[in-house]
C-alpha positions as CSV (number, residue, x, y, z in Angstrom):
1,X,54.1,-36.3,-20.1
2,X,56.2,-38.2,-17.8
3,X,57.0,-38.1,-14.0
4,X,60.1,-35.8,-15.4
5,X,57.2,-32.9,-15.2
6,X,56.5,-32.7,-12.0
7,X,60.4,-32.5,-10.9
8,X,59.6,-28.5,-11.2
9,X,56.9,-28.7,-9.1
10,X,58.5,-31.0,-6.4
11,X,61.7,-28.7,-6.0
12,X,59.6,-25.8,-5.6
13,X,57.6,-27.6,-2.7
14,X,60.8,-28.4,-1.2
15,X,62.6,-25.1,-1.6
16,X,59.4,-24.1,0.1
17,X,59.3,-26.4,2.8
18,X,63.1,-25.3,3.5
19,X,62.3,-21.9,3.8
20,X,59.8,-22.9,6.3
21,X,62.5,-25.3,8.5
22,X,64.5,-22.2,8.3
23,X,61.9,-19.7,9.5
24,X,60.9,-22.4,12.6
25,X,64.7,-22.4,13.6
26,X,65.7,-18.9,13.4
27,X,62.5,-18.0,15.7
28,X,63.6,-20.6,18.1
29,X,67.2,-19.4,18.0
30,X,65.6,-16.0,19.1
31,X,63.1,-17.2,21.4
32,X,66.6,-18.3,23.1
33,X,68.0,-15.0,23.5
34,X,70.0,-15.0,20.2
35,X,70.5,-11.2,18.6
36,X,68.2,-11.2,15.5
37,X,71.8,-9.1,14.1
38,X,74.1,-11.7,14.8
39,X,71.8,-14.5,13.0
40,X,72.0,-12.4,9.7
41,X,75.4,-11.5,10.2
42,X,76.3,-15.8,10.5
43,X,73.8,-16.1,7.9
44,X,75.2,-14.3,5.6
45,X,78.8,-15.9,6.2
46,X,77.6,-19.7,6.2
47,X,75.8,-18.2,2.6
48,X,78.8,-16.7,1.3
49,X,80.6,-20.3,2.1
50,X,78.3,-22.3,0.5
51,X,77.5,-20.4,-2.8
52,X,81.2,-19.0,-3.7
53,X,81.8,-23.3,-4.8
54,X,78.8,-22.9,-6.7
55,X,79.7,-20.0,-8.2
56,X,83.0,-21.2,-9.3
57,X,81.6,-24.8,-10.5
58,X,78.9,-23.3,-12.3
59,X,80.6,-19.8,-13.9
60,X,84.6,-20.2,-13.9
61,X,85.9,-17.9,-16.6
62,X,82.5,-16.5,-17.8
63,X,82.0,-14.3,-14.8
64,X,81.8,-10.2,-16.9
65,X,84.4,-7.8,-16.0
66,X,83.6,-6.4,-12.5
67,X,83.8,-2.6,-13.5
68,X,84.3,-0.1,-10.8
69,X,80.3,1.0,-11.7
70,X,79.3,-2.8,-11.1
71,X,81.1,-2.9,-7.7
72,X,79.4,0.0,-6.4
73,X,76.0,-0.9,-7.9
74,X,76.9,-4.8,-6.0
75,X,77.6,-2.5,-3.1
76,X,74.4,-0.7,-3.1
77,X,72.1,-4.2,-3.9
78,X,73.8,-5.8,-0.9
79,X,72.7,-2.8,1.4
80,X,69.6,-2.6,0.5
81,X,68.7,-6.0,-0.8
82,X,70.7,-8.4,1.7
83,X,71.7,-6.3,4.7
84,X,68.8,-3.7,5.1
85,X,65.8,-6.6,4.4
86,X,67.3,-8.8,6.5
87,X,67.8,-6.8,9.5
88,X,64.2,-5.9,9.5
89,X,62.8,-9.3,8.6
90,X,64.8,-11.1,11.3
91,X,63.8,-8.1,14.1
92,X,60.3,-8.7,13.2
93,X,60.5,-12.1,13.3
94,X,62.0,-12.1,17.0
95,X,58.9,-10.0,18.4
96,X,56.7,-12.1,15.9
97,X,55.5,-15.3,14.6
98,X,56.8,-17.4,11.8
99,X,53.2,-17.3,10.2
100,X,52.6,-13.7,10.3
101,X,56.1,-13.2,8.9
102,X,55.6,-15.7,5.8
103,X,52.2,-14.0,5.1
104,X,53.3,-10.5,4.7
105,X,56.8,-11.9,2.6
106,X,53.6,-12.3,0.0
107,X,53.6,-8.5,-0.4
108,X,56.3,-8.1,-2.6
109,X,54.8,-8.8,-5.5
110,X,52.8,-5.8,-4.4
111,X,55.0,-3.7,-3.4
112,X,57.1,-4.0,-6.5
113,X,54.5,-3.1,-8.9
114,X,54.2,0.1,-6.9
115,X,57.9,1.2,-6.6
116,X,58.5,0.4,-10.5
117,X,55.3,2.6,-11.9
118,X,57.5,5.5,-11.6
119,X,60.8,4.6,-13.2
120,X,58.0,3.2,-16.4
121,X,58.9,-0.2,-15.8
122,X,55.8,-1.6,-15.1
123,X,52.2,0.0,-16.7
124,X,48.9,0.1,-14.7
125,X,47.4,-0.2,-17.7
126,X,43.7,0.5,-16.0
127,X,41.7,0.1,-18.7
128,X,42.5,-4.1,-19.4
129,X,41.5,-6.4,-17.5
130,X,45.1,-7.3,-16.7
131,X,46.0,-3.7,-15.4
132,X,42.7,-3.5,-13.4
133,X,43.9,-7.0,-12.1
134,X,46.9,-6.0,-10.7
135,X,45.9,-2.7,-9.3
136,X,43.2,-4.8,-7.2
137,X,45.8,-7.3,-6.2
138,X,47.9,-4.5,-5.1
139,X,45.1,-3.0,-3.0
140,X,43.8,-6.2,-1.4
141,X,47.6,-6.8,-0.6
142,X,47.8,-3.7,1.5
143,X,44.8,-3.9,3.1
144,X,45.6,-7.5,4.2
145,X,48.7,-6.1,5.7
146,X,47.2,-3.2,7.3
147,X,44.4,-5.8,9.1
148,X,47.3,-7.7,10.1
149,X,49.1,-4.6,11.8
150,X,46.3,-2.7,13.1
151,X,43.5,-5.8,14.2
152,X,44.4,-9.0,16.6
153,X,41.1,-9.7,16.9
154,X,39.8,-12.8,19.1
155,X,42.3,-16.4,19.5
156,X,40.9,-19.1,17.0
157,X,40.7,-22.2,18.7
158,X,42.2,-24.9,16.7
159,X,43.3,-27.2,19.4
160,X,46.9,-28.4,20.9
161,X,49.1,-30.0,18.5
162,X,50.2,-33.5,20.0
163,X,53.2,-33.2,18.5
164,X,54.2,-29.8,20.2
165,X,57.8,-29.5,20.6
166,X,58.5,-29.4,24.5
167,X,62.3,-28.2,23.7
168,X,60.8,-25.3,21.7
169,X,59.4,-24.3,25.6
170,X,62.9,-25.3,27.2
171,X,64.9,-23.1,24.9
172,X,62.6,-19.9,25.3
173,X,64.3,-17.4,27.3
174,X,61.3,-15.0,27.9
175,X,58.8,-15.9,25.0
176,X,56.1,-13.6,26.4
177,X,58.5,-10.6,25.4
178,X,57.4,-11.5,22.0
179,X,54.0,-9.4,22.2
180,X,55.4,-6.6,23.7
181,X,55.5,-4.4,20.3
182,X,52.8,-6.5,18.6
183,X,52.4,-3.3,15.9
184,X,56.1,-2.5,15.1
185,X,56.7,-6.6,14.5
186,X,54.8,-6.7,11.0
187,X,55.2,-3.3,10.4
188,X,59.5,-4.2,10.3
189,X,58.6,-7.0,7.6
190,X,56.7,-4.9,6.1
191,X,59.6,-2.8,5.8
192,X,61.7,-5.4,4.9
193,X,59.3,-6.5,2.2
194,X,59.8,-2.5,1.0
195,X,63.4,-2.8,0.9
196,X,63.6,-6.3,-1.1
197,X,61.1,-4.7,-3.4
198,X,63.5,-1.4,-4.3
199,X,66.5,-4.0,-4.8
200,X,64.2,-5.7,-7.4
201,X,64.1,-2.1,-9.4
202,X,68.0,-1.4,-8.6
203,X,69.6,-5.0,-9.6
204,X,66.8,-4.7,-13.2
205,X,69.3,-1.7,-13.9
206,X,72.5,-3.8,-13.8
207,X,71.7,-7.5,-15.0
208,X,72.1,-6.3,-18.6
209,X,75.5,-6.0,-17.8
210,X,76.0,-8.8,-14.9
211,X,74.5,-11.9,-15.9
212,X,76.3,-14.3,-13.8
213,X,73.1,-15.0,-10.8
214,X,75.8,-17.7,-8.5
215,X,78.7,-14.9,-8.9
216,X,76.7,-11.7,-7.9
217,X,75.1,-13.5,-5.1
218,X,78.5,-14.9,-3.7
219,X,79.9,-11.6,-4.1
220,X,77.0,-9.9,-2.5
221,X,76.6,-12.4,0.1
222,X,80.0,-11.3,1.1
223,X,80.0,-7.7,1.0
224,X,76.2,-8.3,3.1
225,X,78.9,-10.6,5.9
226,X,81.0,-7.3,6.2
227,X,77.8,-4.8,6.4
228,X,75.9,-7.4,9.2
229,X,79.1,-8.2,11.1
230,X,80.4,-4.3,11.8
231,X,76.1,-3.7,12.5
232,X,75.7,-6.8,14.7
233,X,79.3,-5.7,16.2
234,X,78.2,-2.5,17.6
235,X,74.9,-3.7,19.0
236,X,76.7,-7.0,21.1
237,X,80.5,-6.9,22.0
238,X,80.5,-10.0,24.2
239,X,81.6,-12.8,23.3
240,X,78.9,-15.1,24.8
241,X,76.6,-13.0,22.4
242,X,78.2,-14.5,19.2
243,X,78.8,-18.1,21.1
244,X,77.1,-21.2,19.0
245,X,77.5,-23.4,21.5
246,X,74.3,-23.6,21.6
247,X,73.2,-26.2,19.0
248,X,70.1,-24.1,18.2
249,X,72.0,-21.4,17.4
250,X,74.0,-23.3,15.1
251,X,71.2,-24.9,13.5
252,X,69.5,-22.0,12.9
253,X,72.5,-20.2,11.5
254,X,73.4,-23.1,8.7
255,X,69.8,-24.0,8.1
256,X,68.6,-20.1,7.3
257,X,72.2,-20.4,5.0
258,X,71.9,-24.1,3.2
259,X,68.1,-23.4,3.3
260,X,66.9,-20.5,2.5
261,X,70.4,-19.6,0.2
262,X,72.0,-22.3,-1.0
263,X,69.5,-24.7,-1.8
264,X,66.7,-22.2,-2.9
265,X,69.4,-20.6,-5.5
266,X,70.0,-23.5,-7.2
267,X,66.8,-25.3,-6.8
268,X,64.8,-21.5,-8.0
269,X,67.0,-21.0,-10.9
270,X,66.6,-24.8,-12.4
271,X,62.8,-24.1,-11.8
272,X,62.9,-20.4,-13.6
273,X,64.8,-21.8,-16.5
274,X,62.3,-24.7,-17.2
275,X,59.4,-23.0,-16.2
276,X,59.4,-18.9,-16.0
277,X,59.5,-17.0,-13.0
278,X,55.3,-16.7,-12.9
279,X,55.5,-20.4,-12.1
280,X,57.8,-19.8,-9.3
281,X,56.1,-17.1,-7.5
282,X,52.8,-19.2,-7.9
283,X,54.0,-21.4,-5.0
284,X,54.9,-18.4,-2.5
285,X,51.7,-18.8,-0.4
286,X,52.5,-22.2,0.1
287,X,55.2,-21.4,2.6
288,X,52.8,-19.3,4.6
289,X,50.7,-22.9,4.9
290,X,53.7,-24.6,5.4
291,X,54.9,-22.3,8.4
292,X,51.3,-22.2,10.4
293,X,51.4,-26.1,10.5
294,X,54.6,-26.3,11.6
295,X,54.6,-23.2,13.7
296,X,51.5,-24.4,15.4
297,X,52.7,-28.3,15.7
298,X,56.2,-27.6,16.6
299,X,56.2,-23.8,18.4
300,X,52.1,-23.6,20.1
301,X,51.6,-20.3,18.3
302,X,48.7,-19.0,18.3
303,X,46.2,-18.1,15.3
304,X,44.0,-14.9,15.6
305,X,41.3,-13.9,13.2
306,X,43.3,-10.8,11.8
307,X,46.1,-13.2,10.9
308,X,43.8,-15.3,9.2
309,X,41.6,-13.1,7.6
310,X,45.0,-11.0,6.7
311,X,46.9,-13.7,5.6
312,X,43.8,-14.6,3.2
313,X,43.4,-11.5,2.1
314,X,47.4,-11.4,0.7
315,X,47.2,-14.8,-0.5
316,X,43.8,-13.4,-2.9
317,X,46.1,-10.6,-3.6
318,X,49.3,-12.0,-4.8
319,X,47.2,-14.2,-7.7
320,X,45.4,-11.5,-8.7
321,X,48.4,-9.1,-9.4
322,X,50.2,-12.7,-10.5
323,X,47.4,-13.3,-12.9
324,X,47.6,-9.9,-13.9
325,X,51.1,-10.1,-14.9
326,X,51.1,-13.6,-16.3
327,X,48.7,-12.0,-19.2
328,X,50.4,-9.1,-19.8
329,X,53.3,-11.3,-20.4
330,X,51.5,-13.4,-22.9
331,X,50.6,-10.3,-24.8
332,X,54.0,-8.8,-25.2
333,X,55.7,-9.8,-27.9
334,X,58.7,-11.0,-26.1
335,X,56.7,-11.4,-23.3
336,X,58.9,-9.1,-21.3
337,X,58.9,-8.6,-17.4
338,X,60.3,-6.6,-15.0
339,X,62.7,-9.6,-13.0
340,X,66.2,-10.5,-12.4
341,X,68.0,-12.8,-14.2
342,X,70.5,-12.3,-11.0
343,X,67.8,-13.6,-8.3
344,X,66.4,-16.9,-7.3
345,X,64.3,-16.7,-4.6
346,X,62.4,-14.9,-1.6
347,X,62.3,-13.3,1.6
348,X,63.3,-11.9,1.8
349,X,65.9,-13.5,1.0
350,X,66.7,-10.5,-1.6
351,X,70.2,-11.4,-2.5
352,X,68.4,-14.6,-3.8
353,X,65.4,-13.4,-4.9
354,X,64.4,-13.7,-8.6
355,X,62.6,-10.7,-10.0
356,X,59.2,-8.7,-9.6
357,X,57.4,-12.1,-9.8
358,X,59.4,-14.0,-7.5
359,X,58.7,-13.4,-3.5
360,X,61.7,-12.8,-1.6
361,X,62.7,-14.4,1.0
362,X,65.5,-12.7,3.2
């Protein structure tokens, strides 16, 4: 066993740790005053840019035939899995913090498992030990969720970070307009965490026929730039509104693209194609560490107990219905699972997400 084997585990700490970068950006590019719809819409632009070159490198000439059926079923993935996850994600993120946001991302797993049950893609299977595993998992999940919405609780004292980010403070327009809607803010990545979870059930339906993960993501990552430009369009007309002269702005914008697009697609699909998608989705919580550092060294947010305890309480979820899963695989014959051979990665990051086992990552 040589140093080669822990290249899988390094990339996914890094894909990780960009994710993270990303989050810390876009929340100071909206603590500036920046439209959470015009951050998606240059998002998805900057992503289309950057993957279409790896599309081409990587699948010139073995790209299927896009059928009319395939267009409209791109179509449909893009509106619910780029455009509509995003939007919320990124407007719960502005009246949020990255921590919160990264903890409830862990909910997709979750979530998933529901919305397949009834189209008999996934089994609850409550007599094994897997099945009981997973409904648990599931359960924990949401009530992790729910403490997070619904309870504040009292501020955990953890001290000043001494490398606080005194730019973070400049930049902020009016940061204590971030706690005005304290229980819409995770219930919008909740939402967005629902949305990235039905795309995982609508792409399942058409990778049989697609199988090309850098074309459909270029080609939805452009049909998501037309849907978030015309939204973000009728929301700011101005042209001061779409201005990235502000660097900021800018960096947010290529960092949420290169980041948490780019890099995670090709970094996500190396690691699923050594490893599995289980191992993947294993590392998921780890962003939710990764942002409360840096969230808390870089932006001064603050930690309550019903984060914590909610955040906690997702994190025990996600391995339980991961565990779950990861037996149910090894007992299938082919060791089938519900996932996307067209997704890489997180977030709600649907239109690079990788599956029911992979978190998302908008």
């Amino acid at each position: 066993m040589g140093i080669s084997a822990c290249f899988p585990a390094l990339a996914m700490i890094l894909v990780q740790l960009g994710y993270a970068v990303s989050y810390i950006f876009a929340k100071l590019a909206l603590n500036t005053g920046m439209n959470p719809l015009v951050l998606i819409a240059y998002r998805q632009i900057f992503s289309t840019v950057m993957i279409a070159p790896l599309a081409m490198w990587f699948e010139w000439g073995k790209m299927p035939k896009l059928t009319k059926k395939m267009f409209w079923q791109l179509v449909l993935c893009s509106l619910i899995g780029a455009t509509a996850s995003q939007c919320f994600y990124y407007v719960g993120l502005k009246y949020s913090t990255a921590t919160i946001a990264c903890a409830l991302e862990n909910l997709i797993p979750a979530i998933t498992f529901l919305m397949a049950i009834p189209f008999k893609m996934e089994k609850i299977g409550v007599k094994k030990l897997q099945g009981q595993a997973k409904i648990l998992g599931t359960i924990i999940c949401v009530g992790g969720a729910m403490l997070m919405t619904f309870y504040k609780g009292s501020l955990i004292n953890i001290g000043t970070s001494s490398l606080h980010w005194r730019y973070a403070e400049k930049m902020a327009v009016d940061k204590s307009g971030g706690d005005s809607s304290s229980l819409l803010d995770p219930l919008f990545v909740a939402l967005s965490c629902a949305a990235s979870a039905s795309w995982f059930i609508i792409q399942t339906k058409m990778n049989n026929q697609f199988v090309a993960p850098y074309s459909s993501s270029a080609i939805m990552c452009g049909m998501a730039s037309v849907q978030c430009v015309i939204i973000a369009l009728s929301q700011e007309h101005t042209l001061e509104a779409w201005s990235l002269v502000s660097k900021i702005r800018l960096i947010a914008s290529l960092c949420s693209a290169a980041l948490g697009s780019a890099l995670a697609l090709v970094a996500m699909s190396w690691c699923i194609s050594k490893r599995g998608p289980l191992y993947v989705s294993m590392f998921s919580p780890l962003l939710l560490v990764i942002a409360a550092v840096l969230g808390w060294g870089m932006l001064d947010e603050k930690l309550y107990v019903g984060s914590a305890v909610g955040s906690a309480l997702i994190v025990i979820g996600l391995y339980a219905v991961l565990w779950g899963k990861g037996k149910e695989m090894q007992q299938s014959p082919k060791g089938k699972t519900l996932e996307s051979p067209n997704a890489v990665g997180g977030d709600n990051n649907a239109e690079e997400a990788g599956g029911v086992d992979i978190e998302s990552r908008n």
